[in-house]
Every structure is written in structure tokens, then in C-alpha cells.
Phi, psi and omega in degrees: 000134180316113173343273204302337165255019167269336196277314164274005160264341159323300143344278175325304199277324177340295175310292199272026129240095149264005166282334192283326158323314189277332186305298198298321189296311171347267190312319162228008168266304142340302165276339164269357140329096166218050184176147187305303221285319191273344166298353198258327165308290158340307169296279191331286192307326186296296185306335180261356162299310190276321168273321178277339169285297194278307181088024151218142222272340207281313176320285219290338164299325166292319166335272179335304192310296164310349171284317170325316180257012185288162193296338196265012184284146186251227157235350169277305204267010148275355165295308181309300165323339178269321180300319190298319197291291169320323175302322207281331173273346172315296145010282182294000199050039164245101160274101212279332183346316187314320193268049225199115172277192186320300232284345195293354172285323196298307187304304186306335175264343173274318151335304285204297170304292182282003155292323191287355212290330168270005170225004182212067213302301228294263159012290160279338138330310181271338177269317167319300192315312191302297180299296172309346181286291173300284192324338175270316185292311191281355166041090146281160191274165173304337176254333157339120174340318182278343164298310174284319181272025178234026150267331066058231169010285150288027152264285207278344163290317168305340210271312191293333187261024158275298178330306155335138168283333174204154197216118199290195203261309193308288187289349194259324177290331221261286173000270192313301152332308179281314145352281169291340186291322194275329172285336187267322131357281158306339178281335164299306206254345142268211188247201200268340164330304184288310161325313191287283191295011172271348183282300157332262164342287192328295249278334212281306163317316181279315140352272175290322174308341174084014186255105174266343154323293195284329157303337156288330179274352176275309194302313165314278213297341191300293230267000186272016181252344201269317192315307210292329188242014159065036199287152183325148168295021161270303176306321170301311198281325169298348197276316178288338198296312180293316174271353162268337170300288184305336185294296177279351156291340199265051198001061218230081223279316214272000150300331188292294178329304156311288152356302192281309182331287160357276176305323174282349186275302193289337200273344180260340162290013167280144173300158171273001128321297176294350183286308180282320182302314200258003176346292230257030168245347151305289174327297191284341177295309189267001176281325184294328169281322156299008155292328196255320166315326184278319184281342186261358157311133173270000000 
């Protein structure tokens, strides 16, 4: 099988099998390596099955270590290799940093916040803080690597502890916080594409955190970005989505209602690849609305 679709079915499969995942890098991923660009690819899914999925970070540094020596390893993916490495021993409360330049220190910590983020809010909370800090101090240019990867980050850290069914006060700040980290970010290092669902995120966040204020003015601007770049009916539909979402935690059913209208609208105007892919976020979208009808019932 070909590197790159063994890499992208990996991908695929990683949230729902990642033990089974890390077994096949072993096991296939490895021999199919056949360029420094496919060892650092290889690496990046490794450090993020075995660290932020699996949490075990000692694995995914042997791991690394053996990439290391593989014959198609470079000088690129030894760069890459040392930031997975560093992130990972932050993880262990081993500070690997030193041999590290600015910005490859910011990544490596940042990495580190968002592997520890779903178990270790406090922790990861102080290492995001860390990052974002340094990342100010060393005034990176807007395309620098550390900018994107601490946009990254808060994106992806917001997401998973969106995810949670309950979330302590430690996690619900770190959500938001990364959230926004992520939003402030993208506007440095991505396109308006990114902003805009990093606008997403926010609102979703702020959402489940229950402050429907500031989630309704994330979701308005997601969708006054989608209007401004006349952007596709996938975007269009995140944008009501977000804002039919927030309608119905504030129980607010004919805001909701509206919302949903939107969205089924933008959602028929969609391929029917994005149709079948995005099914069940239409589906939480109209379960939420008979949520907020039962709650604005008297």
C-alpha cells in the first residue's frame, strides 16, 4: 500500500481504534516510509496517537527515537523529531528545550499543552500560557511555524474539551482560553477560511461554557465572514449551526427555528459527499431544536 493512503486511512481511523493505530505504525508504517517527508509525517501521527489519545508519552519517545534512525530520515524530520520529542518529554516533567531555538521551543510546549489538555487541565492551562508568552516575547513573524502550531493547538484543545460530557472550572477556562488563543492566532497565520471556523469554535465553546452572549456575537461574526467571502454552503451551514446551537442552550426555540431553517437550506445546497459526511451534525442541530421547544414550553 502506497505511504500516503496508508497515512490517510490511519488518520481516519486513529479517534475510534488508537491502540489499534499505533500497533499498524509499528508494525506498517514503518516499512513504508520511504522519504524524510514520510518519517515526520509518520512522526506527527505517532506522537499524537500515543500521546494525546493513548497518554503514553514513554512509548511514543521510543517510538520517535526509532524514527529517528530510520535510513529515509533527514534533516527535516530531524528537526521535526526533536519538537515531538520535547513536547512529549514536557508530558514526563522532562525538559528537553534547551538544545531547541525559539520558535522550535514554543512548538514543543505547545504540543505538550495540548497533549496533557484532556487530563490534565491545570498543567496544560500553564504550559499553553507559557507558549503563548514566549511566542509574544520573540515577536514571531506571522508565518513562522509556532504561530500555526499554537493555532493548532487551541483549536484543538478547545474542541476536545468541548467534547467532554462535564467539565470542572480548571477545564472550562482552559476551553475558552484556547479558544480564543486559537482565534487570535489564525488571523496572524491563516485565511479568512481559518478565522472563520476558529470564530466557530469560539462560539461552540462558549456555548457549552454557558455565556450565550459572547456565543452569539462568535457565531454572528463566523457567519458576517461567511457573507463577506461568498463562502460555500458547507461554511454557510457551519455558521447557522453555531448559531442554532447557541439558540437552543439559551432556550430560545424561534431563534433556534430560524437557525435550523438556514442551515437546512445551506445543507441541501451542499455535495452530496459533504451531505453524507456532515448527516449527523444536521441531525444535533434539529435534536437541539426540539430541545429548546420543550424548554420555551410553559
Amino acid at each position: 500500500m502506497e505511504f500516503d493512503r496508508w497515512l490517510d486511512q490511519a488518520w481516519h481511523d486513529h479517534a475510534d481504534d488508537s491502540a489499534g493505530v499505533a500497533a499498524r505504525i509499528t508494525a506498517e508504517g514503518v516499512a513504508l516510509a520511504a522519504s524524510d517527508a514520510h518519517v515526520a509525517a509518520l512522526a506527527r501521527l505517532a506522537q499524537h496517537v500515543l500521546g494525546e489519545h493513548l497518554g503514553r508519552h514513554a512509548d511514543g519517545r521510543a517510538l520517535l527515537k526509532r524514527l529517528g534512525t530510520h535510513a529515509a530520515a533527514g534533516q527535516a524530520s530531524a528537526r521535526t523529531l526533536r519538537v515531538l520529542d520535547a513536547g512529549l518529554a514536557l508530558c514526563e516533567g522532562d525538559d528537553a528545550r534547551a538544545a531547541l531555538d525559539a520558535s522550535e521551543r514554543i512548538r514543543a510546549t505547545a504540543l505538550a499543552a495540548g497533549t496533557l489538555g484532556a487530563g490534565d487541565a491545570t498543567r496544560a492551562a500553564e504550559l499553553l500560557q507559557e507558549a503563548l508568552a514566549a511566542a509574544d516575547i520573540a515577536s514571531l513573524a506571522d508565518d513562522d511555524p509556532a504561530v500555526r502550531a499554537l493555532a493548532v493547538t487551541g483549536n484543538n484543545l478547545a474542541c476536545a474539551l468541548e467534547e467532554k460530557p462535564e467539565r470542572s472550572a480548571a477545564e472550562r477556562s482552559l476551553m475558552l482560553r484556547a479558544a480564543g488563543a486559537a482565534r487570535a492566532c489564525w488571523a496572524r497565520a491563516g485565511t479568512w477560511l481559518e478565522v472563520e471556523r476558529a470564530e466557530y469554535r469560539l462560539a461552540r465553546s462558549c456555548t457549552v461554557a454557558g455565556d450565550f452572549d459572547q456565543a452569539r456575537r462568535h457565531a454572528r461574526a463566523c457567519l458576517e465572514i461567511v457573507r463577506a467571502h461568498d463562502a460555500p454552503p458547507l461554511e454557510v451551514f457551519f455558521g447557522w449551526q453555531a448559531l442554532g446551537l447557541v439558540e437552543a442552550a439559551a432556550g430560545n426555540a424561534a431563534g433556534h427555528a430560524q437557525a435550523l431553517a438556514e442551515a437546512d437550506a445551506a445543507f441541501e445546497r451542499m455535495a452530496s459527499a459533504e451531505r453524507e459526511s456532515f448527516a449527523a451534525s444536521r441531525s444535533q442541530l434539529a435534536a437541539a431544536a426540539i430541545a429548546a421547544a420543550g424548554s420555551a414550553a410553559p
